[in-house]
Short mmCIF file of the C-alpha atoms (twelve columns), coordinates in Angstrom:
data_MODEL
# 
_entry.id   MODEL 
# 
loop_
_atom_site.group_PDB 
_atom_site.id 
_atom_site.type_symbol 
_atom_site.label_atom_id 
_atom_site.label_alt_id 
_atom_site.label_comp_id 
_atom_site.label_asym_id 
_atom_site.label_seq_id 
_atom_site.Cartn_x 
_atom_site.Cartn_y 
_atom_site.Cartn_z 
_atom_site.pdbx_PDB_model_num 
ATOM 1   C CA . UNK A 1   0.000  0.000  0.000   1 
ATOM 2   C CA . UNK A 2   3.037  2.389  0.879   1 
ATOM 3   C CA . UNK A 3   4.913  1.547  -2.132  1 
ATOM 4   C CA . UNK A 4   1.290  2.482  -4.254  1 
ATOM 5   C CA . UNK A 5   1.419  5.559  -2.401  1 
ATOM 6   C CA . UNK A 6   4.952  6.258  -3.351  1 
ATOM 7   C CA . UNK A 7   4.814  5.550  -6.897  1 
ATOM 8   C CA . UNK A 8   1.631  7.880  -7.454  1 
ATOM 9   C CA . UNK A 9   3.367  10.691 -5.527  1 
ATOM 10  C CA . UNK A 10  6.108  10.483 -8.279  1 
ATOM 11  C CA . UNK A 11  3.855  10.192 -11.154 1 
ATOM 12  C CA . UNK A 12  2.215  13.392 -9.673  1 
ATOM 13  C CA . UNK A 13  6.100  14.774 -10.140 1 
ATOM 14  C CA . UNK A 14  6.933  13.456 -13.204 1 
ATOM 15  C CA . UNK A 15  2.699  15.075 -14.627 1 
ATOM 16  C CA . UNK A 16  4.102  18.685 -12.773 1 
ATOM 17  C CA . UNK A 17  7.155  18.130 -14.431 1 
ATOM 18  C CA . UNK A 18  6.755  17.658 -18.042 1 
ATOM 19  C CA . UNK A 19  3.472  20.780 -17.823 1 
ATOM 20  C CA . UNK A 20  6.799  22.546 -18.023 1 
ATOM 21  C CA . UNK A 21  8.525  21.383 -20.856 1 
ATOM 22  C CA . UNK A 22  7.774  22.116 -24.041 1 
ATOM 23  C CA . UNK A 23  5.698  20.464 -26.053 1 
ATOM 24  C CA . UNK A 24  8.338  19.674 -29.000 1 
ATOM 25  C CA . UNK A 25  10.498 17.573 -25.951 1 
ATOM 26  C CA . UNK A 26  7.432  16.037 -24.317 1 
ATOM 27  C CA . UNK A 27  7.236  13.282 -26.389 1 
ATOM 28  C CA . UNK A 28  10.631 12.068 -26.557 1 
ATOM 29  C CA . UNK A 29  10.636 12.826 -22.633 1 
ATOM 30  C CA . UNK A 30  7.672  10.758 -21.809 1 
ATOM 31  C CA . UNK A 31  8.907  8.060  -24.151 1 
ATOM 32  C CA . UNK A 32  12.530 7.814  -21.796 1 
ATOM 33  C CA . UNK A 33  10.736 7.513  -18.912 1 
ATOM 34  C CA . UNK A 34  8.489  4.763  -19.999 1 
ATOM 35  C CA . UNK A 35  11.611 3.009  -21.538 1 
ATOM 36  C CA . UNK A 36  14.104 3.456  -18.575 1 
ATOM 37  C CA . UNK A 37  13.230 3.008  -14.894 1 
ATOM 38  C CA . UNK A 38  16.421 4.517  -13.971 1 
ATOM 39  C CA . UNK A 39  15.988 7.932  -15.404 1 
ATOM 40  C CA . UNK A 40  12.432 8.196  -14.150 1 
ATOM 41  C CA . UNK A 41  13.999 7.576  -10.940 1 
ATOM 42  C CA . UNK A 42  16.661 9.861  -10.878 1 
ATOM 43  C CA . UNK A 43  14.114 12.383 -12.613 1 
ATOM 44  C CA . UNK A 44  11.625 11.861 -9.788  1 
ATOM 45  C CA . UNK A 45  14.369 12.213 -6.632  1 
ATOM 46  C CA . UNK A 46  15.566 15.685 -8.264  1 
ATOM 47  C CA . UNK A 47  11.845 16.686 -7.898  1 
ATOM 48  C CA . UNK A 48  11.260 15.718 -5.008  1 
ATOM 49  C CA . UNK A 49  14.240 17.107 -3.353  1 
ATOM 50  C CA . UNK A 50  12.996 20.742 -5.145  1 
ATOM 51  C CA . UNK A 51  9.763  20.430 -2.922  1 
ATOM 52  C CA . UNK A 52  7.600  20.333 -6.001  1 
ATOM 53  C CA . UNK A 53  8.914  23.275 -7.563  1 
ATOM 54  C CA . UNK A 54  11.838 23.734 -9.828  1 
ATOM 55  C CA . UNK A 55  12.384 27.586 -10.043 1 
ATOM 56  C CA . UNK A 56  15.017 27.466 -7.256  1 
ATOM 57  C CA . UNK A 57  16.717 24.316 -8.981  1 
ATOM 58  C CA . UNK A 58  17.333 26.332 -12.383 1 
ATOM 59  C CA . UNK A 59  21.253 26.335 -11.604 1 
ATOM 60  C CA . UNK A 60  21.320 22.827 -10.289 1 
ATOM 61  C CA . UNK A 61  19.360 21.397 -13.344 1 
ATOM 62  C CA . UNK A 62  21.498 23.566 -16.023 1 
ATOM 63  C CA . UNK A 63  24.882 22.240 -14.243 1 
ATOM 64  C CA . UNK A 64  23.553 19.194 -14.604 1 
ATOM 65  C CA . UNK A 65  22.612 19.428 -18.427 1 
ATOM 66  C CA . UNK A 66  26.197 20.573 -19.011 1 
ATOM 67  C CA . UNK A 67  27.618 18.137 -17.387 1 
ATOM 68  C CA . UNK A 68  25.763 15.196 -18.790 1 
ATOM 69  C CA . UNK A 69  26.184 17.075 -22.270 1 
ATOM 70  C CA . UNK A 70  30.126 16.812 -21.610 1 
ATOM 71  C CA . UNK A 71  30.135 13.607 -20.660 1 
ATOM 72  C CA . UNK A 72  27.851 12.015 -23.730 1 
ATOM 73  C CA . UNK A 73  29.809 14.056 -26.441 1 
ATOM 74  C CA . UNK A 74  33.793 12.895 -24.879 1 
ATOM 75  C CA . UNK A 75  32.625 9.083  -24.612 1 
ATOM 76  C CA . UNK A 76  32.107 9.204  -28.421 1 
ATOM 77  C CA . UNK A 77  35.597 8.602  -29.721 1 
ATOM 78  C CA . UNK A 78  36.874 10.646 -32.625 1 
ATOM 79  C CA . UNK A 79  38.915 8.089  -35.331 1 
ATOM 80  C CA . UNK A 80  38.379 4.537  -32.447 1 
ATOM 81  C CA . UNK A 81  40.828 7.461  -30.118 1 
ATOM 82  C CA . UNK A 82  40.220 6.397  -26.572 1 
ATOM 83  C CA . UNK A 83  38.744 9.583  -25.083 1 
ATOM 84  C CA . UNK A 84  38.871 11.069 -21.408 1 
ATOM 85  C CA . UNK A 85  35.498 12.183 -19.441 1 
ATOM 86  C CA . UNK A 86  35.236 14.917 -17.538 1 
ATOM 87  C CA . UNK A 87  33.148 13.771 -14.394 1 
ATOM 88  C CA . UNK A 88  33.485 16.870 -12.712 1 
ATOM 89  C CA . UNK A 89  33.752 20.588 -13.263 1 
ATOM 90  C CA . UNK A 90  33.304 23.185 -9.967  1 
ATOM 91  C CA . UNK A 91  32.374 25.913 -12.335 1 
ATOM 92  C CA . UNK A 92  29.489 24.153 -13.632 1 
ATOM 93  C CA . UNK A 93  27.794 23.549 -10.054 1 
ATOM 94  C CA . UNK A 94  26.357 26.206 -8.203  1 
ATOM 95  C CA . UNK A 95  27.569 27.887 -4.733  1 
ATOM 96  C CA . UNK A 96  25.071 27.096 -1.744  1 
ATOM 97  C CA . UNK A 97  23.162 29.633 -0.429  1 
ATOM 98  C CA . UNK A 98  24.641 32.003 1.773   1 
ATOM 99  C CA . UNK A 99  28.400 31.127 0.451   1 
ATOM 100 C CA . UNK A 100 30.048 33.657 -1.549  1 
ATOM 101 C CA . UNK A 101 32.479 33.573 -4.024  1 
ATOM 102 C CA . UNK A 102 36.185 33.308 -2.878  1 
ATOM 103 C CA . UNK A 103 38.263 36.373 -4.136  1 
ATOM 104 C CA . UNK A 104 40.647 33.707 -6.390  1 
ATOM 105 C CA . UNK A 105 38.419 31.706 -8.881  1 
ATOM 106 C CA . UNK A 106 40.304 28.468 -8.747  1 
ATOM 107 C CA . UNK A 107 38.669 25.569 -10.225 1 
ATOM 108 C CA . UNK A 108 38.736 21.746 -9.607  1 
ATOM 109 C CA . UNK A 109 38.402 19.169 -12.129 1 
ATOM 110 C CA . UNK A 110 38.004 15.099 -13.020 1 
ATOM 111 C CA . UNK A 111 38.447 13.014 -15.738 1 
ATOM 112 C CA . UNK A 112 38.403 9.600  -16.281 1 
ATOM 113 C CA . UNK A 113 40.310 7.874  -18.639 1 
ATOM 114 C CA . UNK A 114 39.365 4.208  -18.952 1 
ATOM 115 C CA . UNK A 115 40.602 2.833  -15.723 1 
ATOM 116 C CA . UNK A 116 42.583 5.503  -14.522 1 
ATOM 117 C CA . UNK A 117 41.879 8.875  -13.318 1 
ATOM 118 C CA . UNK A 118 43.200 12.298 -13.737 1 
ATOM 119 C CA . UNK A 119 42.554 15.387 -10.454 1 
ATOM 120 C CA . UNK A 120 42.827 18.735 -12.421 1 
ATOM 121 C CA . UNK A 121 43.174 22.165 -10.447 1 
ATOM 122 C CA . UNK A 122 43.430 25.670 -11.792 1 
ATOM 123 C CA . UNK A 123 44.813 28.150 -9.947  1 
ATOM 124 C CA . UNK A 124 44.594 32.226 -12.056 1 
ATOM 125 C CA . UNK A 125 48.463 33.326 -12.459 1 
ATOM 126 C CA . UNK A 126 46.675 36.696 -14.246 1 
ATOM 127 C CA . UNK A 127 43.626 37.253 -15.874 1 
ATOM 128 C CA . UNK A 128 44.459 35.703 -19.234 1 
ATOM 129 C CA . UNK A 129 46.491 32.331 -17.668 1 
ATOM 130 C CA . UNK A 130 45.636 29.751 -15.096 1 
ATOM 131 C CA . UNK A 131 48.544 27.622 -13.079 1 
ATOM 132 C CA . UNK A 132 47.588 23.886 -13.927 1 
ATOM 133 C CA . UNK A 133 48.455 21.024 -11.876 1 
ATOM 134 C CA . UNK A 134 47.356 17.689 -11.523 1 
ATOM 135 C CA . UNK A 135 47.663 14.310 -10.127 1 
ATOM 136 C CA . UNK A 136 47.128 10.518 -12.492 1 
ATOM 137 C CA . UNK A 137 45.282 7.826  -10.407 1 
ATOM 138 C CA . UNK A 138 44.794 4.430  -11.227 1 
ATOM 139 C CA . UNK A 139 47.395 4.213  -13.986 1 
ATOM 140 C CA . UNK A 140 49.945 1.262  -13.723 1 
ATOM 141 C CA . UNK A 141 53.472 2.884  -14.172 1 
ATOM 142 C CA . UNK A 142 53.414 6.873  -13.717 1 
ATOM 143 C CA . UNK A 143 56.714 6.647  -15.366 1 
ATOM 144 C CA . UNK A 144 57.443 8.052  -18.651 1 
ATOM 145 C CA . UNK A 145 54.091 9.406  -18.888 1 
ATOM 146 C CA . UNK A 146 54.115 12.439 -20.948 1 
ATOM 147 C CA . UNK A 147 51.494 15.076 -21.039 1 
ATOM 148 C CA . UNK A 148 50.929 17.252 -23.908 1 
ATOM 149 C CA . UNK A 149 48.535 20.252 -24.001 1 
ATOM 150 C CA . UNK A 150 47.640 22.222 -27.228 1 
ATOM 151 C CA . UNK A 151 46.391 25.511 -27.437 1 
ATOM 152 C CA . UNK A 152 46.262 28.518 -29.719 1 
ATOM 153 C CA . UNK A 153 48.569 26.870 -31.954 1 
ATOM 154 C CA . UNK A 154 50.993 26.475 -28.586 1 
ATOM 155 C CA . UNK A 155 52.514 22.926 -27.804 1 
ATOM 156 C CA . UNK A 156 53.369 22.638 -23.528 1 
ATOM 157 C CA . UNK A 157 54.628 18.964 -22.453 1 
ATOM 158 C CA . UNK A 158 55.707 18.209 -18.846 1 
ATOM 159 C CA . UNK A 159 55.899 14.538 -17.105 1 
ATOM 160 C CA . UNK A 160 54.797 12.821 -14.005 1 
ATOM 161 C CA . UNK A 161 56.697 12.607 -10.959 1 
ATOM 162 C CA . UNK A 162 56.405 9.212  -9.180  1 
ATOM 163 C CA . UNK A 163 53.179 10.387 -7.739  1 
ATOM 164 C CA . UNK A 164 51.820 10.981 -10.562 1 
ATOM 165 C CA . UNK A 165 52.106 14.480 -9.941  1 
ATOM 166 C CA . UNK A 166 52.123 17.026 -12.674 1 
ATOM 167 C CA . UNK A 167 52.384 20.648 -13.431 1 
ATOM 168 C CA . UNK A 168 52.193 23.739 -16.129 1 
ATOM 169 C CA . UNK A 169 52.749 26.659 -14.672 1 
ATOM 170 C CA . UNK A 170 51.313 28.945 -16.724 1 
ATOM 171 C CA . UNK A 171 48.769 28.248 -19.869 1 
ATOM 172 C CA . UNK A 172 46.942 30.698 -21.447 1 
ATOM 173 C CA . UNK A 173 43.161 31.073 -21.318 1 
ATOM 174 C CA . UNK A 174 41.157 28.978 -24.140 1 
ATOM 175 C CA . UNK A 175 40.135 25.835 -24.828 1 
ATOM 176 C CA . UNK A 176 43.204 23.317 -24.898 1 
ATOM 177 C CA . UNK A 177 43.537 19.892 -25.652 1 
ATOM 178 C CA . UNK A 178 45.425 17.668 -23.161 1 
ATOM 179 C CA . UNK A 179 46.767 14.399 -24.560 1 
ATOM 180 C CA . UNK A 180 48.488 11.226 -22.216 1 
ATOM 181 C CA . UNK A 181 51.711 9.429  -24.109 1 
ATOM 182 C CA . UNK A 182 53.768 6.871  -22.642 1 
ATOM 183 C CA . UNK A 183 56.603 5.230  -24.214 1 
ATOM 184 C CA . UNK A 184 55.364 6.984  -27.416 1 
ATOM 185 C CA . UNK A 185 52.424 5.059  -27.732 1 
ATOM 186 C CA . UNK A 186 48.632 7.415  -27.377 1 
ATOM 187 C CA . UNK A 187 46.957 6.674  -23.556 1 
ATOM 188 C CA . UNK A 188 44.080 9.481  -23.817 1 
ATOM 189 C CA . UNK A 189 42.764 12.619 -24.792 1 
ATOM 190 C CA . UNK A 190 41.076 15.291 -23.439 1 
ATOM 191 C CA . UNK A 191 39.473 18.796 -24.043 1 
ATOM 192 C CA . UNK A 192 39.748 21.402 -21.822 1 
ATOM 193 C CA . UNK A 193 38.007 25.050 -21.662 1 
ATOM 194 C CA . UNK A 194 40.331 27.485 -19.461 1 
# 
């Protein structure tokens, strides 16, 4: 009887819900929740934890379009290239309320890259560059990794300490691509908006 109870309260959500989408999305909405019980679950938890109403989830929802976005179009790979994911971008998700900005806009990020992982931080040298550093998890031999990272028409490499530690200390602003070697032979790749 519960569980009845529980299931109509979220197909009360899920009615609310698509009232505010429009009517050209809908369709293909309705049609992914009927297909797939896990995105009508994870649908129906984010409106329930909005209390019914999804104006003060705006920046929640967006960061989570974005993200999602990101993470569909790097899984594709580009000419059978095995391609990185970014799982996590701080700019993307919003600050709680009541928490304000911190004077230095640094920025924290995560990729995976098949079984490994890479922790990216940006630190602003000056308005136009960002300090990079980051540290490779999960990899079998840091050694003789390279890292390469492209942008406007610029070529950086650095390696990996034993800890998989790595740094550039100053890239410009841009979008950059960030590729893993080792030995020579292509690990990953990566894009990268600064």
């Amino acid at each position: 009887m519960v569980r009845n109870r529980g299931r109509k309260k979220k197909d009360r959500l899920l009615d609310s819900f698509l009232k505010r989408v429009d009517s050209n999305d809908r369709a293909e909405l309705l049609k992914q929740f009927k297909s797939d019980s896990e995105v009508r679950c994870i649908v129906t938890d984010l409106l329930e934890l909005g209390d019914y109403d999804l104006s003060g989830w705006e920046n929640v929802i967006s960061a989570a379009r974005e993200l999602a976005a990101g993470i569909i179009d790097s899984a594709i790979p580009e000419n059978g290239e095995a391609r990185g994911v970014i799982t996590y971008d701080s700019k993307l998700l919003p600050m709680p309320e009541g928490v304000r900005r911190a004077s230095v806009d640094s920025r924290r990020i995560k990729v995976q890259v098949g079984d490994g992982r890479i922790a990216i931080s940006l630190y602003p040298v000056t308005p136009k560059s960002y300090r990079l550093m980051g540290q490779l998890n999960d990899f079998e031999d840091y050694v003789e990794i390279l890292i390469i990272l492209r942008i406007s028409g610029k070529k950086l490499e650095t390696t990996c300490n034993e800890w998989g530690l790595f740094e550039f200390p100053r890239v410009p602003c841009g979008k950059c691509e960030i590729i893993l070697k080792q030995k020579r032979e292509f690990i990953s790749t990566f894009e990268l908006t600064l």
